[in-house]
C-alpha positions as CSV (number, residue, x, y, z in Angstrom):
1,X,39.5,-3.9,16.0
2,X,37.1,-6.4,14.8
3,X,34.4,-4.4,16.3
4,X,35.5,-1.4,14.6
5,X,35.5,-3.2,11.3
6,X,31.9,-4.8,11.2
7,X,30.8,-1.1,11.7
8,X,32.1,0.6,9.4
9,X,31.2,-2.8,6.9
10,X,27.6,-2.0,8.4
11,X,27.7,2.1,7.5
12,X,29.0,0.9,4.0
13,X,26.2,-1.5,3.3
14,X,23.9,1.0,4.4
15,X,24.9,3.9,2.4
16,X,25.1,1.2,-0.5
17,X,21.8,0.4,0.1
18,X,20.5,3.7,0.3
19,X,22.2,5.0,-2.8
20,X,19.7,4.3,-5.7
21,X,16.7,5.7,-3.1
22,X,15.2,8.9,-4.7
23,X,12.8,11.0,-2.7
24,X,9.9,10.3,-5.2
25,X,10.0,6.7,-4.6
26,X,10.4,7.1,-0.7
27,X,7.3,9.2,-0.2
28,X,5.6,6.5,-2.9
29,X,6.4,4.1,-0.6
30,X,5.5,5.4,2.6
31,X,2.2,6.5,0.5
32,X,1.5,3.2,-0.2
33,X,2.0,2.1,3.4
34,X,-0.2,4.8,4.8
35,X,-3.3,3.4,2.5
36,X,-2.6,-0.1,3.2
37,X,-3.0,0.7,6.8
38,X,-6.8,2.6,5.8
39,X,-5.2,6.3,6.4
40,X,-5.7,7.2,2.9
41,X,-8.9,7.7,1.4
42,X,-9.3,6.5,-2.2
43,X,-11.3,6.5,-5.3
44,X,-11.2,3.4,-7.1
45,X,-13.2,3.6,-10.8
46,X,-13.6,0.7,-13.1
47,X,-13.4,1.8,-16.6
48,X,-14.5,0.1,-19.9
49,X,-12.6,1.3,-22.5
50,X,-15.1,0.0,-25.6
51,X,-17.9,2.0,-24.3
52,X,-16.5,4.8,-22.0
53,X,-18.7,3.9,-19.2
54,X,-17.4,3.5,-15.3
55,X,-18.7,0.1,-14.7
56,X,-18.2,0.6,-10.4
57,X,-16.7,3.5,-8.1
58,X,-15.6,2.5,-5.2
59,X,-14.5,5.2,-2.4
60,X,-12.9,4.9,0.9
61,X,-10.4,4.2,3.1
62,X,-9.5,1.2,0.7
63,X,-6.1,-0.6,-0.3
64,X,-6.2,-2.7,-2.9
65,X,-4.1,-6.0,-4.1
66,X,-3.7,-6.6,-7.7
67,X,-3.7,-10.4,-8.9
68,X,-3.0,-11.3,-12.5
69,X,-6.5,-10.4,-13.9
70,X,-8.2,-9.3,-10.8
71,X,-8.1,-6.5,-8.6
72,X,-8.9,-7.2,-4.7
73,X,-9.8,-4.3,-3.0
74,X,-10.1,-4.2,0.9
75,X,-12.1,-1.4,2.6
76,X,-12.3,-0.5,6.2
77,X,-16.1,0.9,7.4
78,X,-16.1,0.6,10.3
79,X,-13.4,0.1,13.9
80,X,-13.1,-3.3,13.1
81,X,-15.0,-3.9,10.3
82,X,-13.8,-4.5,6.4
83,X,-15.7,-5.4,3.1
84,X,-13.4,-6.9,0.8
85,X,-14.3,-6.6,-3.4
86,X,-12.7,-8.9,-6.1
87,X,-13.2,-7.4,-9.1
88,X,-11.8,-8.8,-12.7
89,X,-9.6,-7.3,-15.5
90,X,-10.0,-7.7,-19.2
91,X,-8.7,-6.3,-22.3
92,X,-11.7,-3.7,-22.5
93,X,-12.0,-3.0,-18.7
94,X,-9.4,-1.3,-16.6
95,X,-9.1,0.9,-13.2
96,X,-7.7,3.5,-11.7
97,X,-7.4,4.6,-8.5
98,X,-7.4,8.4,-6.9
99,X,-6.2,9.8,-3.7
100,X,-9.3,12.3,-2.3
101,X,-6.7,14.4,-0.5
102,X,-3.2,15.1,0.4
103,X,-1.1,13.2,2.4
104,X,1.7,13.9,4.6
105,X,4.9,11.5,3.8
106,X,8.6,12.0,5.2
107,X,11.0,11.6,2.0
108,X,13.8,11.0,4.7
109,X,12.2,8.2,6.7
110,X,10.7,5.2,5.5
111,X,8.1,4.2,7.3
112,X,7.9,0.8,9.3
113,X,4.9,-0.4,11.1
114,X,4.8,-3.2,13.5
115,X,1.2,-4.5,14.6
116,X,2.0,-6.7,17.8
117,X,-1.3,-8.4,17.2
118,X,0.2,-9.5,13.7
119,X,3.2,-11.1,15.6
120,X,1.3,-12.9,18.6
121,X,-2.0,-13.9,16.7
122,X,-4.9,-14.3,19.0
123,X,-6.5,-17.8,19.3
124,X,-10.2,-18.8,18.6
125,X,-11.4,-21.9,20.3
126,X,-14.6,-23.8,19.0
């Protein structure tokens, strides 16, 4: 009985969970995932707004972290190689950031991704 009663508590809290999911923020998400693990290529343009110039492009397969008044921007070029740009905000500059080409993204499954050597960190000894 009890057993039959945590389940159906569990399919509840599930379908509560999922209620306020629409599939425009699902395929957002899984988008978001997909560039954060450099599967995405992206254009990434800082703007200034007084003068109209583009002050840096960068392109890639790049994700990018915003903090307060900077913009960190992590790009993979190479198999285990990365270059990592901070770049900072101000009134008068700004960004934007492009996707080069279409991506596929499931609206009915998010997307997880485990990276084992994220869970068991390798060990450097000096």
């Amino acid at each position: 009985m009890l057993k039959r009663i945590a389940i159906v508590l569990a399919l509840f809290a599930a379908a509560v969970g999922l209620a306020g999911c629409d599939d425009a923020k699902v395929a957002s998400q899984n988008l978001s995932r997909a560039a954060d693990n450099f599967e995405i290529n992206r254009r990434i343009v800082f703007y200034n707004g007084i003068t109209g110039e583009y002050l840096l492009t960068i392109e890639g397969l790049c994700s990018q972290e915003p903090h307060d008044k900077r913009l960190a921007v992590i790009c993979k070029t190479g198999h285990s190689e990365y270059k990592k740009h901070w770049l900072g905000l101000s009134d008068n500059v700004t960004y934007f950031s492009e996707q080069m080409e279409p991506a596929k993204a499931s609206v009915y499954h998010y997307r997880v991704t485990f990276k084992p050597s994220v869970i068991i960190p390798s060990i450097d000894i000096r």
